[in-house]
VMD Tcl script that builds the backbone (N, CA, C; Angstrom):
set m [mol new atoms 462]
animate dup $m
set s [atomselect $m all]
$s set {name element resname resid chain x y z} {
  {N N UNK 1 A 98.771 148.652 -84.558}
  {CA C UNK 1 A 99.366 149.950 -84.380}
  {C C UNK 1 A 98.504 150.747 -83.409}
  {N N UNK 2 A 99.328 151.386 -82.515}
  {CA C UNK 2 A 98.830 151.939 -81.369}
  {C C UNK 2 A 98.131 153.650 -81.370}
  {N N UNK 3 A 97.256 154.248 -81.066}
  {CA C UNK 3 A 97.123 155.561 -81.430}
  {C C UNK 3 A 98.170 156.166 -80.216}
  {N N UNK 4 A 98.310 155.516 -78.945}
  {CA C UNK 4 A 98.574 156.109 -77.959}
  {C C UNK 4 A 100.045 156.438 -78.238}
  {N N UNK 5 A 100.865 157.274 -78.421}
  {CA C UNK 5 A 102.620 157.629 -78.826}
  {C C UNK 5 A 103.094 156.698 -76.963}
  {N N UNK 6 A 104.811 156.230 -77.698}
  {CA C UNK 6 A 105.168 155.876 -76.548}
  {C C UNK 6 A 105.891 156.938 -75.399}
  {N N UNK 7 A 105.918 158.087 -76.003}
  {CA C UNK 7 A 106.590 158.960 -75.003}
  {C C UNK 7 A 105.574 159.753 -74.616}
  {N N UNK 8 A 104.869 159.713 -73.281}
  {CA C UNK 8 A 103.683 160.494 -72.790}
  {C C UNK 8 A 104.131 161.684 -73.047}
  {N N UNK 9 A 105.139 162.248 -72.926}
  {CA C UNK 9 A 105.253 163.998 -73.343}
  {C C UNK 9 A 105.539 164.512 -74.713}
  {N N UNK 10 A 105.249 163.373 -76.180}
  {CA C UNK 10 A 104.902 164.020 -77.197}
  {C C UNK 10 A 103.624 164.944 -77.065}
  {N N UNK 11 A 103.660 165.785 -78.151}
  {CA C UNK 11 A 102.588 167.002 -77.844}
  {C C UNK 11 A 101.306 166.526 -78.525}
  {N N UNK 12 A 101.300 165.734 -79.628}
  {CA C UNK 12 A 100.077 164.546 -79.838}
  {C C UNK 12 A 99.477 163.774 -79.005}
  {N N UNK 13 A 99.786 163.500 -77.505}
  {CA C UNK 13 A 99.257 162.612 -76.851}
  {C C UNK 13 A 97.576 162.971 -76.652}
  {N N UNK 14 A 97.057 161.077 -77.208}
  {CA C UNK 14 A 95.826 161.302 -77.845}
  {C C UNK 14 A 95.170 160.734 -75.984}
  {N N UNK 15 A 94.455 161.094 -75.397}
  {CA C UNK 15 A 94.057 160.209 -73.924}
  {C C UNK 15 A 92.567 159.673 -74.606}
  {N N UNK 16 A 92.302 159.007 -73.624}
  {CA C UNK 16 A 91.276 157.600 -73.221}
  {C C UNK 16 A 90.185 158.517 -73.663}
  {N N UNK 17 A 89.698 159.906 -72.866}
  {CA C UNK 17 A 88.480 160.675 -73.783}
  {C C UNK 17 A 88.387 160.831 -74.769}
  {N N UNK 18 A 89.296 161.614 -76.137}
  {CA C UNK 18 A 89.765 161.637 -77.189}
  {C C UNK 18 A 89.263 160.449 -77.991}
  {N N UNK 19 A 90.046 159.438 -77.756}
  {CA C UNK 19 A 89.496 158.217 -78.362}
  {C C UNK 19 A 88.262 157.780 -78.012}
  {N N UNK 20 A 87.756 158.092 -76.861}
  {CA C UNK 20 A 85.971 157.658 -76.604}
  {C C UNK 20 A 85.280 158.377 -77.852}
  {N N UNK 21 A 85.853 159.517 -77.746}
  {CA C UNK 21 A 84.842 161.221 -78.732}
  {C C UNK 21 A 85.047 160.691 -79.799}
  {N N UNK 22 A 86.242 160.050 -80.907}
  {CA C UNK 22 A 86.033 159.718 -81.891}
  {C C UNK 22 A 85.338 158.497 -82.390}
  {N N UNK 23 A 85.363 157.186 -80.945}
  {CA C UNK 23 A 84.738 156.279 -81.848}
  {C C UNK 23 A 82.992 156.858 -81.796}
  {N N UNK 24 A 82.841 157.732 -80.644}
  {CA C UNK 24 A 81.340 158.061 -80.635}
  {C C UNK 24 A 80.643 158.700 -81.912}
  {N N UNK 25 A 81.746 159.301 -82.251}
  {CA C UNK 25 A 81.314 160.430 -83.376}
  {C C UNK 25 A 81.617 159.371 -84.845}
  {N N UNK 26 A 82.403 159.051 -85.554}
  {CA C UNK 26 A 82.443 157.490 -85.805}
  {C C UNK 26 A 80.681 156.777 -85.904}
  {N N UNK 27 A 80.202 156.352 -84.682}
  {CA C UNK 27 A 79.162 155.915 -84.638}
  {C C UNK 27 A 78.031 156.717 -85.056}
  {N N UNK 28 A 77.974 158.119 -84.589}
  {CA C UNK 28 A 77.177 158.901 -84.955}
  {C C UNK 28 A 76.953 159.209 -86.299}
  {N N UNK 29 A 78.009 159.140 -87.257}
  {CA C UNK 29 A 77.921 158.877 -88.315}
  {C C UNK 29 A 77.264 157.947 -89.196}
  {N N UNK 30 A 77.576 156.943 -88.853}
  {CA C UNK 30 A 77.432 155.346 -88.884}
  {C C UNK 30 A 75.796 155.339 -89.316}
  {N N UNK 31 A 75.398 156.003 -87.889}
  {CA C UNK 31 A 73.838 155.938 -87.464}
  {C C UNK 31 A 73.172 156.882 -88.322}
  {N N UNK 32 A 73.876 157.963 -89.025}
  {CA C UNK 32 A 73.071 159.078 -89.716}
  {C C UNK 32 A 73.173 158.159 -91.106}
  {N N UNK 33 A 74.476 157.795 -91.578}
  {CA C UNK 33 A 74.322 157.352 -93.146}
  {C C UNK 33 A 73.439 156.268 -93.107}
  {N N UNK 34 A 73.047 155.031 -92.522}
  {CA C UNK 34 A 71.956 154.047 -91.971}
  {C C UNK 34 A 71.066 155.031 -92.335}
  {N N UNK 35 A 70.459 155.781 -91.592}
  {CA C UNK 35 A 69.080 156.124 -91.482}
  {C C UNK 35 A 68.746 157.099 -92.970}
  {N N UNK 36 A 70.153 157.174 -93.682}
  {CA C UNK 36 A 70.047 158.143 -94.978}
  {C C UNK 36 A 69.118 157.147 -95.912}
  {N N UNK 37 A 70.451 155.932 -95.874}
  {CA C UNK 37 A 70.484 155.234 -96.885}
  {C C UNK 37 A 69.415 154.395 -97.043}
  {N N UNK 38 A 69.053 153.713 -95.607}
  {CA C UNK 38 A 67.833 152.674 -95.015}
  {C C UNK 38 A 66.298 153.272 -95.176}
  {N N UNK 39 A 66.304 154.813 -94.886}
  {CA C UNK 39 A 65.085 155.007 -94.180}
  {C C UNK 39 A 64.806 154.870 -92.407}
  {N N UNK 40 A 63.653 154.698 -92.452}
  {CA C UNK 40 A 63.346 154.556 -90.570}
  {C C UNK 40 A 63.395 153.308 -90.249}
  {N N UNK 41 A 64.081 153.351 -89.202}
  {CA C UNK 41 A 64.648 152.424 -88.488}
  {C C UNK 41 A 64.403 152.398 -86.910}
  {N N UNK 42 A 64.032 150.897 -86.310}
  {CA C UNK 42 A 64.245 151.123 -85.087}
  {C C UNK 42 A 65.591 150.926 -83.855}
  {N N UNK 43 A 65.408 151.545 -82.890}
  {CA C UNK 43 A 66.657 150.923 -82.157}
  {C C UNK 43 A 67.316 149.775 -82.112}
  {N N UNK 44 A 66.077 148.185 -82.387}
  {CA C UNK 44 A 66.784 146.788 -82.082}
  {C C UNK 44 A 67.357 147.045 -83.882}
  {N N UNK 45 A 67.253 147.806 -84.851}
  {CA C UNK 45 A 67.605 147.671 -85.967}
  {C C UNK 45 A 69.265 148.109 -86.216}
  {N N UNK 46 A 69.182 149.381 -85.564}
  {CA C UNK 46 A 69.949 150.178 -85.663}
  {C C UNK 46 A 71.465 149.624 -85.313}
  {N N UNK 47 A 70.822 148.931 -83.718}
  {CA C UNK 47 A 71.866 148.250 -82.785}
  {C C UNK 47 A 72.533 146.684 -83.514}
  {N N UNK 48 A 71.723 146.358 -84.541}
  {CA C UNK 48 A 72.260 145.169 -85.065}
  {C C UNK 48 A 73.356 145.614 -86.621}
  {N N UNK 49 A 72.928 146.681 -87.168}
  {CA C UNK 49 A 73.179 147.016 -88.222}
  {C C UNK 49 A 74.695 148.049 -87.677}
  {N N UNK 50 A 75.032 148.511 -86.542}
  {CA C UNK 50 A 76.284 149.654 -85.888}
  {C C UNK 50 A 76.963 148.322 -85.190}
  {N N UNK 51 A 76.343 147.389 -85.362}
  {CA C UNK 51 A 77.495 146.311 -84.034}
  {C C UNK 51 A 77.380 146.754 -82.850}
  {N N UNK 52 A 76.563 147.385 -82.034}
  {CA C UNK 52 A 76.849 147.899 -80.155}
  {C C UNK 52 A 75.434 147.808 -79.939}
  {N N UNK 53 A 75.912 148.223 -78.673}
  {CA C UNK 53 A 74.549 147.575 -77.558}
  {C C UNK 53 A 73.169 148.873 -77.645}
  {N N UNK 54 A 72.349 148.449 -77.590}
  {CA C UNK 54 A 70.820 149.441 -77.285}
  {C C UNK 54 A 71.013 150.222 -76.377}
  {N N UNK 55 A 72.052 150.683 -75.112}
  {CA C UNK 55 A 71.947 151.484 -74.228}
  {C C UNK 55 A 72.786 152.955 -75.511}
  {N N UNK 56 A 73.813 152.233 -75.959}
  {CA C UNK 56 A 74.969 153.140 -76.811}
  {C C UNK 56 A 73.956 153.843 -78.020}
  {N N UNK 57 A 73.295 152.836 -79.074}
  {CA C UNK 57 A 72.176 153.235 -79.889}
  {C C UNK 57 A 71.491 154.207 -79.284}
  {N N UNK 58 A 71.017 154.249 -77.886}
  {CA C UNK 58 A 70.051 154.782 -76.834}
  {C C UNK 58 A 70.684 156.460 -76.715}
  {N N UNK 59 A 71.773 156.369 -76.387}
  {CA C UNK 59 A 72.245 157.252 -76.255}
  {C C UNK 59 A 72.874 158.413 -77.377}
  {N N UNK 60 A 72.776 158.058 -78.141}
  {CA C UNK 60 A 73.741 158.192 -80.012}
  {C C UNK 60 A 72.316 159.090 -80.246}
  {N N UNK 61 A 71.151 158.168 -80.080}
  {CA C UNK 61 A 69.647 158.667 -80.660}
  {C C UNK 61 A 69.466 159.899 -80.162}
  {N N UNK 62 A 69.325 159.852 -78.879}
  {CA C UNK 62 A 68.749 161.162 -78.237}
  {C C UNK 62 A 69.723 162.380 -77.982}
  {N N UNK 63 A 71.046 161.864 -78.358}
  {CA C UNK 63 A 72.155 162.952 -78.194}
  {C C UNK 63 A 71.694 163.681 -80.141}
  {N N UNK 64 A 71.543 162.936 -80.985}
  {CA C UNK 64 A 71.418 163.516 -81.876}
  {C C UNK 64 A 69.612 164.125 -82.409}
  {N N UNK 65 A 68.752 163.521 -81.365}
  {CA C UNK 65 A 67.391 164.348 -81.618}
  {C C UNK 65 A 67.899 166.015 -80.791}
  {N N UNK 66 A 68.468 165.776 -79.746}
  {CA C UNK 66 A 68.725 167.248 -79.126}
  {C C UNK 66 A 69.951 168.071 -79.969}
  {N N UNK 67 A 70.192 167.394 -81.335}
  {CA C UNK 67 A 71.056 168.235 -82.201}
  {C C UNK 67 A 70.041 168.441 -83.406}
  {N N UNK 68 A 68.809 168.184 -83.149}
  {CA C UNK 68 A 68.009 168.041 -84.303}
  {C C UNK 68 A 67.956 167.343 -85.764}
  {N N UNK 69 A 69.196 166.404 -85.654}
  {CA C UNK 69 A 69.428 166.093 -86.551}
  {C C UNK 69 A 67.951 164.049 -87.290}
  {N N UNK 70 A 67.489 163.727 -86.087}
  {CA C UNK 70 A 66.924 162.879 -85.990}
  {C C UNK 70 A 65.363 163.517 -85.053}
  {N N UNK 71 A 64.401 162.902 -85.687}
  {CA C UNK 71 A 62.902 162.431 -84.993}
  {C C UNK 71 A 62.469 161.151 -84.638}
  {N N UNK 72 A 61.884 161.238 -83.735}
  {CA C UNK 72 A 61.058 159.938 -83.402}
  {C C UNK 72 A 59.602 160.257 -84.298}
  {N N UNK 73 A 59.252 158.892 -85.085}
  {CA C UNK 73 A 57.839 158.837 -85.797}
  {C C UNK 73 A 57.269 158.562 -85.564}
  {N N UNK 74 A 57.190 157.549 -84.402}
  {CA C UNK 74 A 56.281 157.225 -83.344}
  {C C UNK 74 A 56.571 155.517 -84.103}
  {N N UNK 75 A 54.917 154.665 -83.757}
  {CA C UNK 75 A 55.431 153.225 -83.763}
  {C C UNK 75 A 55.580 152.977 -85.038}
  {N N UNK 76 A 56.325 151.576 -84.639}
  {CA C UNK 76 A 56.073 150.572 -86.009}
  {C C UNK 76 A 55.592 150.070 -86.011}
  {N N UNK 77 A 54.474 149.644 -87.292}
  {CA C UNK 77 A 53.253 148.528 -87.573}
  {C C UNK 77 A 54.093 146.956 -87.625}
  {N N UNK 78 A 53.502 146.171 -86.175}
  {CA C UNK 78 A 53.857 144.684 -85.898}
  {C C UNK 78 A 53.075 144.097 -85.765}
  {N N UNK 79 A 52.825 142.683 -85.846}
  {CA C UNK 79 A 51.865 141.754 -85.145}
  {C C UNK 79 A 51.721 141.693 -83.878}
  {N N UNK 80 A 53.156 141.395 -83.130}
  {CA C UNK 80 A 53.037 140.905 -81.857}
  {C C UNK 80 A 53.388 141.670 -80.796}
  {N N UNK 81 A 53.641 141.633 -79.790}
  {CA C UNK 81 A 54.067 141.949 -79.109}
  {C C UNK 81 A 54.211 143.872 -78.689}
  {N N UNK 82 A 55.387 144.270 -78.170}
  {CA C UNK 82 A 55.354 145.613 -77.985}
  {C C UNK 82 A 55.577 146.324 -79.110}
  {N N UNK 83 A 55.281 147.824 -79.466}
  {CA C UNK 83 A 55.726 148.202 -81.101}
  {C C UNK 83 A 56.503 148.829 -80.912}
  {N N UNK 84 A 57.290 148.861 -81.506}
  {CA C UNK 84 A 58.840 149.616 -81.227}
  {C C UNK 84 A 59.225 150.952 -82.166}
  {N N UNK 85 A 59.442 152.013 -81.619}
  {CA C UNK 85 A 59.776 153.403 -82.308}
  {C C UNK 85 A 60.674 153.425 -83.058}
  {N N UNK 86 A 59.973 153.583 -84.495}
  {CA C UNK 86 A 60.855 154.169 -85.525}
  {C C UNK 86 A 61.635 155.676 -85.265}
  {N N UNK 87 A 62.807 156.133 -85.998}
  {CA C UNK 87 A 63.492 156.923 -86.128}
  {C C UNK 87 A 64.033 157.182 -87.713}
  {N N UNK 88 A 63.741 158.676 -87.713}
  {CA C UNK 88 A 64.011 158.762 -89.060}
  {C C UNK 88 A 64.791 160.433 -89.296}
  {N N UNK 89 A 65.777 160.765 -90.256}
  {CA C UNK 89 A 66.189 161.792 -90.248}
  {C C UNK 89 A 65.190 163.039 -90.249}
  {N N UNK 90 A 65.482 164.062 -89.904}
  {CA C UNK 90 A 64.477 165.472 -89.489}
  {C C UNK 90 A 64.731 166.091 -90.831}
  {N N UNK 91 A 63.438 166.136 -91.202}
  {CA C UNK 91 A 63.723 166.624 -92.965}
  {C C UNK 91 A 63.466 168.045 -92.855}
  {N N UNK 92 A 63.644 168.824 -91.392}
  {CA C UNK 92 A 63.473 170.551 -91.640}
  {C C UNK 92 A 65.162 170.703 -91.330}
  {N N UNK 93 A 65.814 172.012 -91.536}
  {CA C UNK 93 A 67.149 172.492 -91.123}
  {C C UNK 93 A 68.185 172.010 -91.910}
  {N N UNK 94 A 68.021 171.067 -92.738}
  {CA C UNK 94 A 69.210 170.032 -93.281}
  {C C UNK 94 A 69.090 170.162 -95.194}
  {N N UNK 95 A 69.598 170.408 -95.709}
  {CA C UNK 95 A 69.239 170.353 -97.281}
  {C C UNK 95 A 70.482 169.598 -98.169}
  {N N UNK 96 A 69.816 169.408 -99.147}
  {CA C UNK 96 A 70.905 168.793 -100.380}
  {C C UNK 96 A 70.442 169.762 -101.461}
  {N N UNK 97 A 71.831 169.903 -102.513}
  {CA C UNK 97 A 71.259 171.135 -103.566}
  {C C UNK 97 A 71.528 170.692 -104.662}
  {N N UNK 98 A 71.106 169.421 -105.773}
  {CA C UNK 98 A 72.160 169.179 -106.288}
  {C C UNK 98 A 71.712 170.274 -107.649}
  {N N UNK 99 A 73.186 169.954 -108.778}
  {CA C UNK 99 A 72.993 170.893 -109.739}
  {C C UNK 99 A 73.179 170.307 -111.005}
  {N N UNK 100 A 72.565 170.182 -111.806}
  {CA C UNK 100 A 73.001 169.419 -112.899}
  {C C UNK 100 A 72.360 170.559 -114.336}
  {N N UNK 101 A 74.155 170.439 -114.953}
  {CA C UNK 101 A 75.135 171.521 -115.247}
  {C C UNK 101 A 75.215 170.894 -117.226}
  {N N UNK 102 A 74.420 171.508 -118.333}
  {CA C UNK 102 A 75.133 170.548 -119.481}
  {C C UNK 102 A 75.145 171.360 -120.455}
  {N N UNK 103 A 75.065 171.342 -121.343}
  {CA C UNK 103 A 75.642 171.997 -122.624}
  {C C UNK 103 A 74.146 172.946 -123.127}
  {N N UNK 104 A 73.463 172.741 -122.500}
  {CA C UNK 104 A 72.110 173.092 -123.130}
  {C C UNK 104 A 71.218 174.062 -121.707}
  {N N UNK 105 A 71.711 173.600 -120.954}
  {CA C UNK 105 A 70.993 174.022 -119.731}
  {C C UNK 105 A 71.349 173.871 -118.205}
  {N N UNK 106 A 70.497 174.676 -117.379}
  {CA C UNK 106 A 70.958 174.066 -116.229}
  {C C UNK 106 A 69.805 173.612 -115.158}
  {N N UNK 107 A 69.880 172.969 -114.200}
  {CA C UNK 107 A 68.554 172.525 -112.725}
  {C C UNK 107 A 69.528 172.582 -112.149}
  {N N UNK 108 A 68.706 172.947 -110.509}
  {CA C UNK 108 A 68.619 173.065 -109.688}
  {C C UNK 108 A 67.827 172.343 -109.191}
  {N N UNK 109 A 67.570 171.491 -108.045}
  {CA C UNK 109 A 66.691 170.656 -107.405}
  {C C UNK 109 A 67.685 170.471 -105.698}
  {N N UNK 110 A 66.180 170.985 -104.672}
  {CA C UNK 110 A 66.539 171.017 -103.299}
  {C C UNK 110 A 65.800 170.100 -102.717}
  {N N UNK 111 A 66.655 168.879 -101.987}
  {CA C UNK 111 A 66.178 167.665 -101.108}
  {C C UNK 111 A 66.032 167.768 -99.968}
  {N N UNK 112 A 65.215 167.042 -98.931}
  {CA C UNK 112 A 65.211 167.519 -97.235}
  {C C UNK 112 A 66.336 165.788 -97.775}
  {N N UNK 113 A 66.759 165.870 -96.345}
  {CA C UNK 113 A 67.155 164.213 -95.939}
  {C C UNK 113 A 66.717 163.196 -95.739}
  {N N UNK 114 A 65.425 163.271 -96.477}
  {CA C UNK 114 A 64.757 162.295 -96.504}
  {C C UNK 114 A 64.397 162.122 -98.062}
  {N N UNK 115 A 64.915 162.858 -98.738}
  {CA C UNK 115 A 65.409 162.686 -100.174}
  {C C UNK 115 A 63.991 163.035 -100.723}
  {N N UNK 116 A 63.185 164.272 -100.563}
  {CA C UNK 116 A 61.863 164.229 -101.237}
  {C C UNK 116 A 62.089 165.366 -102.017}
  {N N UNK 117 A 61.792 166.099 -103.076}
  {CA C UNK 117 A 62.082 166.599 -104.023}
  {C C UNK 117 A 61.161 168.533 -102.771}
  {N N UNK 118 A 61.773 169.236 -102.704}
  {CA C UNK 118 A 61.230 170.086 -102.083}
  {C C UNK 118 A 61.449 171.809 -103.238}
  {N N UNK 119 A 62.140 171.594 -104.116}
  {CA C UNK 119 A 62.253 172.774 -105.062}
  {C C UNK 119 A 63.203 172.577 -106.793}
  {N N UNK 120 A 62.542 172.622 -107.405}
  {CA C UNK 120 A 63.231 172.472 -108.389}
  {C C UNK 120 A 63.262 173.766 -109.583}
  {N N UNK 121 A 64.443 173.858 -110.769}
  {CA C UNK 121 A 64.050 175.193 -111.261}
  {C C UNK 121 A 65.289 174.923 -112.574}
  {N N UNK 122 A 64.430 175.001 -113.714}
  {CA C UNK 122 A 65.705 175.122 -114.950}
  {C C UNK 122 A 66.330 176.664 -114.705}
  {N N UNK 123 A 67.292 176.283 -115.004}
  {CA C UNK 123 A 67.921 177.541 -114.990}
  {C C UNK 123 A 68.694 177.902 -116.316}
  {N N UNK 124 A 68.280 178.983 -117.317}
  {CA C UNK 124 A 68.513 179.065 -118.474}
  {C C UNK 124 A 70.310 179.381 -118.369}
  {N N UNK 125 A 71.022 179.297 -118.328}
  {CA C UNK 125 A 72.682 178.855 -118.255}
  {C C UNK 125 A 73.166 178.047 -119.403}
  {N N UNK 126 A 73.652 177.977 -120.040}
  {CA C UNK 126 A 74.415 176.552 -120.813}
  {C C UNK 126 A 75.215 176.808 -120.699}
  {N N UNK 127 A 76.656 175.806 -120.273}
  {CA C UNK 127 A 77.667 175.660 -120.405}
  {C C UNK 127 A 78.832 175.751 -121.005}
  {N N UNK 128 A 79.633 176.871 -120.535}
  {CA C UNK 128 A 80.458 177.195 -121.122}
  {C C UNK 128 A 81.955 177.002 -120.508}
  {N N UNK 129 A 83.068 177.183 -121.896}
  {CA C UNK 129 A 84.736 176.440 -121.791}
  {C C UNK 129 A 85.173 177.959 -120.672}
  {N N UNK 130 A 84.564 178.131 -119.449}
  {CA C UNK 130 A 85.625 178.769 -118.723}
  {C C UNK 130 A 84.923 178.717 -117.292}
  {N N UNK 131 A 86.143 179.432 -116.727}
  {CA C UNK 131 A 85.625 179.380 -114.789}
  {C C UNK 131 A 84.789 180.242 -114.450}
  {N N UNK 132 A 84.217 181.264 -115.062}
  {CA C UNK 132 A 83.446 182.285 -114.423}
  {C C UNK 132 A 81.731 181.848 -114.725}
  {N N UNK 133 A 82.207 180.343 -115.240}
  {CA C UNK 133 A 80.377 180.171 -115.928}
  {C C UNK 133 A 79.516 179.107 -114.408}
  {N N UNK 134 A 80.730 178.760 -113.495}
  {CA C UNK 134 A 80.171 178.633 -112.035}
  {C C UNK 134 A 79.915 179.686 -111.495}
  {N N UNK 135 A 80.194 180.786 -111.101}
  {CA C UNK 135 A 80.183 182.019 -110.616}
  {C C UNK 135 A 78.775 182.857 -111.082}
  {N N UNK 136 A 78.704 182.064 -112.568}
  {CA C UNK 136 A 77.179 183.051 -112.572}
  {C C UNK 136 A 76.224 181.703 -112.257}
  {N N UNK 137 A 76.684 180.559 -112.520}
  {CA C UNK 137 A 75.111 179.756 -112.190}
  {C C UNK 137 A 74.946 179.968 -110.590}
  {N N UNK 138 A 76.079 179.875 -109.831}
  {CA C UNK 138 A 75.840 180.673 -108.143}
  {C C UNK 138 A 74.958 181.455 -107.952}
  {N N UNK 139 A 75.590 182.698 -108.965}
  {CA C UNK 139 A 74.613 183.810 -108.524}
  {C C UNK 139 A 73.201 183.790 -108.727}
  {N N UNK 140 A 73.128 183.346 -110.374}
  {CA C UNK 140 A 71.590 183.014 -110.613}
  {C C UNK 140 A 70.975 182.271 -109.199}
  {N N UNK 141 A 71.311 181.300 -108.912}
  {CA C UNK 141 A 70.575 180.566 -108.420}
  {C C UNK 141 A 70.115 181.378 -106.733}
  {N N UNK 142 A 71.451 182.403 -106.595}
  {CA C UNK 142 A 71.362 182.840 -104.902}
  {C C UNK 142 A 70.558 183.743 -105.375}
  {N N UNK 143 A 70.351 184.742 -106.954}
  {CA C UNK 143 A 69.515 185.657 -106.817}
  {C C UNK 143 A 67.999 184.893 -107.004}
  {N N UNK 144 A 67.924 183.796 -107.052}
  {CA C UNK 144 A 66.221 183.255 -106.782}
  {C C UNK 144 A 65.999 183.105 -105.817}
  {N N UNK 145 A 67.130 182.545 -105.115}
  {CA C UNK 145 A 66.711 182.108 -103.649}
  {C C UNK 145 A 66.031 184.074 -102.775}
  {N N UNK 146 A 67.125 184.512 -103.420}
  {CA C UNK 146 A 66.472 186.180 -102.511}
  {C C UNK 146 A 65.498 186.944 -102.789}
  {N N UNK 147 A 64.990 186.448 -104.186}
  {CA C UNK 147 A 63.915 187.434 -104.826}
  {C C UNK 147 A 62.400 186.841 -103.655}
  {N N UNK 148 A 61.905 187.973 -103.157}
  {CA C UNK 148 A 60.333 187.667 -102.488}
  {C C UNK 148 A 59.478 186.795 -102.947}
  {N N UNK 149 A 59.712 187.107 -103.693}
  {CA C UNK 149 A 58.619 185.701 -104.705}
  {C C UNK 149 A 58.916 184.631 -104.581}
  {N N UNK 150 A 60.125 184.302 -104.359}
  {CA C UNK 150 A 60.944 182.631 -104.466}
  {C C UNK 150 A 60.230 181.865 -103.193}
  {N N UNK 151 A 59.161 180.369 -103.786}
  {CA C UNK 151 A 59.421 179.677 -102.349}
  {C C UNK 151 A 60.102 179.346 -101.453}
  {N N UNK 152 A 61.224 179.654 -102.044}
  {CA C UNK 152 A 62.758 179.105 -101.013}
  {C C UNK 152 A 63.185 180.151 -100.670}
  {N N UNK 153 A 62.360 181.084 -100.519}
  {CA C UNK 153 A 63.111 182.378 -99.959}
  {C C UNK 153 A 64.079 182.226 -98.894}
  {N N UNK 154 A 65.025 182.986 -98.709}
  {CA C UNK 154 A 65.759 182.870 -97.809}
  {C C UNK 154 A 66.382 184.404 -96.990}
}
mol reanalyze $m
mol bondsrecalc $m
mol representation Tube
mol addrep $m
């Protein structure tokens, strides 16, 4: 099945860029959940593990260090030969928040993307049978984030 419609003057007509931008972005993806899931990785890694060539990897990399989303760590420890640059997600700008919510209590715990534990906090809450009992663990949690004192100030 074709993306391209057969009547060039439907108003969907997808062109040749379009489809470049998605399989790129597609890949870019590809390359971020890898480096979530894997850890640091190098280019000949990357390029075997996405299916495409080291110029495309090449390019994917440095389009996404100038989005900040990736660093170079410098080498990898080898025996032989040349050492080849690891890459690993940029654990400043990027967060995970998860919340875990139970009958007794509540946490809070904030991850960089590199999954290292960077804030954690019970939050006296227990769980209750209605909708407004998200609405206050929100707030609790946004009024820590704002109080001066909070390391996570924001």
């Amino acid at each position: 099945m074709s993306l391209i419609p057969k009547n060039a003057s439907d108003a969907g007509v997808l062109d040749k860029e379009s489809i470049v931008d998605i399989k790129k972005s597609r890949l870019k993806k590809s390359l971020l959940q890898d480096l979530y899931v894997r850890g640091n990785r190098t280019i000949a890694q990357l390029t075997r593990e996405l299916h495409t060539s080291v110029p495309s990897v090449t390019v994917l990399l440095e389009e996404l260090m100038d989005e900040h989303w990736i660093v170079e760590i410098g080498p990898a420890d080898v025996q032989f030969g040349r050492k080849p640059i690891l890459y690993s997600l940029h654990p400043k700008g990027r967060y995970t928040m998860l919340l875990d919510v139970t009958t007794y209590g509540s946490k809070a715990i904030i991850l960089n993307l590199q999954n290292q534990i960077l804030f954690k906090i019970d939050l006296h809450l227990s769980l209750e049978d209605n909708i407004s009992h998200l609405a206050k663990l929100a707030e609790s949690f946004i009024m820590y984030l704002l109080n001066p004192e909070s390391p996570l100030r924001i």
